[in-house]
C-alpha positions as CSV (number, residue, x, y, z in Angstrom):
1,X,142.7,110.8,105.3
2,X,141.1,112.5,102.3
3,X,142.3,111.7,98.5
4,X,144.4,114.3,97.6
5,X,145.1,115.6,93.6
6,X,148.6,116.9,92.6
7,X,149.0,119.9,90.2
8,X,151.7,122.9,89.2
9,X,150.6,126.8,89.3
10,X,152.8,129.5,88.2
11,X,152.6,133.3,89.0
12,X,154.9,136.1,88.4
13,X,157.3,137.5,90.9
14,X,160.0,140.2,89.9
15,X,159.3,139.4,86.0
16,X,160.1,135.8,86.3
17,X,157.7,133.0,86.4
18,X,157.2,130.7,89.7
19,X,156.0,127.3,89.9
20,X,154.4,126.2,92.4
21,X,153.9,121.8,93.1
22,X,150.0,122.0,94.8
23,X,148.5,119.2,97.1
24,X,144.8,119.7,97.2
25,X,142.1,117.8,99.4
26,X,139.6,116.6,96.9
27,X,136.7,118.6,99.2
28,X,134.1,121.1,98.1
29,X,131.7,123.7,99.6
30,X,134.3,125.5,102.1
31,X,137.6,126.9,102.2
32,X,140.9,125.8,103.7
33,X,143.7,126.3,105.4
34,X,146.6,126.6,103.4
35,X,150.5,125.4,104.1
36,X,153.0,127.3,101.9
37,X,156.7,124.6,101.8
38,X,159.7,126.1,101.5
39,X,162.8,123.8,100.6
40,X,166.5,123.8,101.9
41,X,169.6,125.2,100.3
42,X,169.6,122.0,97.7
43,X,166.7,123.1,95.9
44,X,164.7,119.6,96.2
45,X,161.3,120.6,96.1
46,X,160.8,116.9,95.5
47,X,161.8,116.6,99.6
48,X,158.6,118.2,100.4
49,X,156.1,115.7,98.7
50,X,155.9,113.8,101.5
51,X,154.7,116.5,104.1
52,X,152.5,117.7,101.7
53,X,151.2,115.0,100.8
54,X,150.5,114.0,104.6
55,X,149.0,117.5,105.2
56,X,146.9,117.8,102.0
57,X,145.5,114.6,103.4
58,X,144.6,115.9,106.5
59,X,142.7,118.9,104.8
60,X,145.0,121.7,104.1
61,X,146.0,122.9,101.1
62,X,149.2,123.1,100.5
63,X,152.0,124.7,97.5
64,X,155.0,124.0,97.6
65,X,156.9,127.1,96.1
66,X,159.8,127.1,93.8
67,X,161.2,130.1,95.1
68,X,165.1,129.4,93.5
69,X,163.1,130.6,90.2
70,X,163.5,133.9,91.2
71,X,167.4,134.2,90.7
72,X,167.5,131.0,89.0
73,X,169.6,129.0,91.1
74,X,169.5,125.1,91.4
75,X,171.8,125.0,94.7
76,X,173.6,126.9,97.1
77,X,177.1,126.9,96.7
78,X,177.9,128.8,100.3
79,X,177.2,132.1,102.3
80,X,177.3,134.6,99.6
81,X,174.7,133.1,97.3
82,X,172.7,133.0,100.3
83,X,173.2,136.5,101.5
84,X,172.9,137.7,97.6
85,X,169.5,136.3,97.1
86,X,168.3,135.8,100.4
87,X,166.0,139.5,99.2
88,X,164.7,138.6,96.4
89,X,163.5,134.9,97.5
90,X,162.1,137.2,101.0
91,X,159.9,138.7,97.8
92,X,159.3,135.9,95.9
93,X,157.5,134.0,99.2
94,X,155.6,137.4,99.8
95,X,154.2,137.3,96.2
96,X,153.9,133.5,96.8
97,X,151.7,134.1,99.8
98,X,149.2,136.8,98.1
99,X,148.7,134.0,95.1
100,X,148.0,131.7,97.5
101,X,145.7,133.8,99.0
102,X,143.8,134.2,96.2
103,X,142.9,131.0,95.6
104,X,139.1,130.3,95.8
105,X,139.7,127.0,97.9
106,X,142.0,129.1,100.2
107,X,141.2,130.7,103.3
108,X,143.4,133.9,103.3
109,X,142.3,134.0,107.0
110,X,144.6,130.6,107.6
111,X,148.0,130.7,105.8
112,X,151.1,128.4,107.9
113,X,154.4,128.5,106.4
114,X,156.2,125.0,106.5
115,X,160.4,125.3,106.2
116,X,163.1,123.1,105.9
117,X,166.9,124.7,106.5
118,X,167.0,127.1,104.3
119,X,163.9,127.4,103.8
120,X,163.1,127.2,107.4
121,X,164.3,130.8,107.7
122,X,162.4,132.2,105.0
123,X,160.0,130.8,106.5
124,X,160.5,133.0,110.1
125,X,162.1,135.9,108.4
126,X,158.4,136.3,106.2
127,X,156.7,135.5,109.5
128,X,158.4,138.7,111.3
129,X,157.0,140.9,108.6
130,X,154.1,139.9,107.0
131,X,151.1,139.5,109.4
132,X,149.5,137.0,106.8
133,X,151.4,134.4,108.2
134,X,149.2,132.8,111.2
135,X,151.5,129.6,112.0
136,X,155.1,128.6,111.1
137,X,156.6,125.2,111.4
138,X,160.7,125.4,110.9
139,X,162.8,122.2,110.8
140,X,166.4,122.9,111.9
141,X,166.5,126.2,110.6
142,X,166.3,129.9,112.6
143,X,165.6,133.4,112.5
144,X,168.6,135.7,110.7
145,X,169.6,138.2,113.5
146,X,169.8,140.9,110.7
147,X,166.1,140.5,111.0
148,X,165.6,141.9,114.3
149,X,166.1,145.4,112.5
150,X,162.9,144.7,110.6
151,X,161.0,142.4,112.9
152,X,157.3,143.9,113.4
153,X,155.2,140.6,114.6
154,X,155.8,137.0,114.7
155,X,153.3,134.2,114.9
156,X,153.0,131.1,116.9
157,X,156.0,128.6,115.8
158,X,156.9,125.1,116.1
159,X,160.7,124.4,116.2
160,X,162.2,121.2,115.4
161,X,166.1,120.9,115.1
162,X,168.9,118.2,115.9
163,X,170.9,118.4,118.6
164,X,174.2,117.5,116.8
165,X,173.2,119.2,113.3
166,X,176.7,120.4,112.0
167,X,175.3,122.8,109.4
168,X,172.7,124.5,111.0
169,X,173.6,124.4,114.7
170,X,171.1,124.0,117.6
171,X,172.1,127.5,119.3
172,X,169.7,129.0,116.5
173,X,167.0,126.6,117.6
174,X,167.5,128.5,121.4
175,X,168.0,131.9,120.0
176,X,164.5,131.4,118.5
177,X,162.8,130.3,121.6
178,X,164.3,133.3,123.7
179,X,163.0,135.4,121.0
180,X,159.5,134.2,120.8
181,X,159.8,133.7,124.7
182,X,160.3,137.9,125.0
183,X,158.0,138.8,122.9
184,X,155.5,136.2,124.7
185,X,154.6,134.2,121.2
186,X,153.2,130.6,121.6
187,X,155.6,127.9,120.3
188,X,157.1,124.7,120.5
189,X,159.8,123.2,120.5
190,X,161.4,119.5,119.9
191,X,165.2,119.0,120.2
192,X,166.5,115.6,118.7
193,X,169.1,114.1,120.7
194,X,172.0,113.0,118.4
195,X,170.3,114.2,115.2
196,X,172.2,116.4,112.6
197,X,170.8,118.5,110.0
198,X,168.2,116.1,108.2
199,X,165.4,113.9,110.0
200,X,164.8,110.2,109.4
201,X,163.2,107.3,111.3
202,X,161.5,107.8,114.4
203,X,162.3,111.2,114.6
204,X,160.8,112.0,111.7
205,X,157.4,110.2,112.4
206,X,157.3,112.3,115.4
207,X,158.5,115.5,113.9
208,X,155.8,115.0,110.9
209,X,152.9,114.4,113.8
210,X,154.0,117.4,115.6
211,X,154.0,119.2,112.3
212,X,150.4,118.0,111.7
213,X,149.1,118.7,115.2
214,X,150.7,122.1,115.3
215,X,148.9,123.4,111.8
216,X,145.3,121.7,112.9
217,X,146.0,123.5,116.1
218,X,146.3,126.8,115.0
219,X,144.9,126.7,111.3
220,X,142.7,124.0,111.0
221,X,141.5,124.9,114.3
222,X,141.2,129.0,113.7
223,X,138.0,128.8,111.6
């Protein structure tokens, strides 16, 4: 595991300023695959510094994006925030991605997307429409079925979800797999028997090696 340096970037997306937490691989000479993190409905960007962290290590880049700066929210209250924003954050992660991609350590060639909940389907809703996005690992999250009105691609996936999650339940884990499944998309897929809707222990050791083999498979791996 590489040493790693921790930094904030901000960019502008729909007149308001973003921040963005970075983990970079203290490497020079060549560019790198780059994991964009997307947090849940809470707004803790703080949950992702320990993926990050882990994948920075392991030689991606990775920026952790603030999207809630958009329509400055702090939490989701329910449904209809959701549904109110879900657009504009859709735009704010499309503007996050070309700023990512024009980083000079970044290889715009190998750009993952890395979601939790919420966040998790951001994460597949910008992978159906933005053919950027080369690799997207979702934990207990899903793709919106108003989506499938605008769906144009999707990209190989990992999909990790609980089998008891009360908040997010695991039907949207299968209605993922029998999308990518007709559409004949590589994925994977890890079911957590009596898990709800947050990982801890064991099955998060596992789920955060699956998450790392999955990205050196098909970024780290794409050079």
């Amino acid at each position: 595991m590489s040493s790693i340096s921790q930094s904030q970037l901000s960019f502008e997306s729909g007149s308001m300023a973003i921040r963005l937490d970075c983990y970079l691989p203290l490497v020079n000479g060549h560019r790198l695959p780059a994991v964009v993190g997307l947090h849940g409905s809470g707004g803790g960007h703080n949950s992702m510094t320990e993926p990050a962290s882990l994948l920075a290590g392991q030689g991606f880049a990775v920026y952790v994006l603030h999207y809630f700066d958009r329509t400055g929210t702090t939490s989701v209250d329910g449904l209809p925030t959701i549904f109110r924003h879900y657009p504009a954050w859709m735009k704010t992660l499309w503007d996050g991605v070309s700023f990512v991609a024009g980083q000079p350590q970044v290889d715009p060639e190998r750009i993952g997307l890395l979601g939790f909940s919420l966040g998790a389907y951001l994460a597949v809703s910008a992978a159906s429409v933005d053919s950027r996005v080369r690799a997207v690992v979702e934990y207990f999250g899903g793709l919106p079925k108003e989506m499938k009105f605008f769906m144009r691609r999707l990209c190989p996936m990992l999909i990790l979800h609980g089998e008891q999650d009360q908040t997010v339940p695991v039907a949207e884990a299968y209605h993922l797999q029998q999308v990518l499944e007709k559409k004949q998309i590589p994925y994977e897929m890890q079911i957590y028997p009596g898990v709800g809707h947050s990982f801890s222990g064991e099955a998060w050791q596992d789920a955060s090696l699956r998450t790392l083999g999955f990205f050196n498979k098909h970024l780290a791996g794409a050079a």
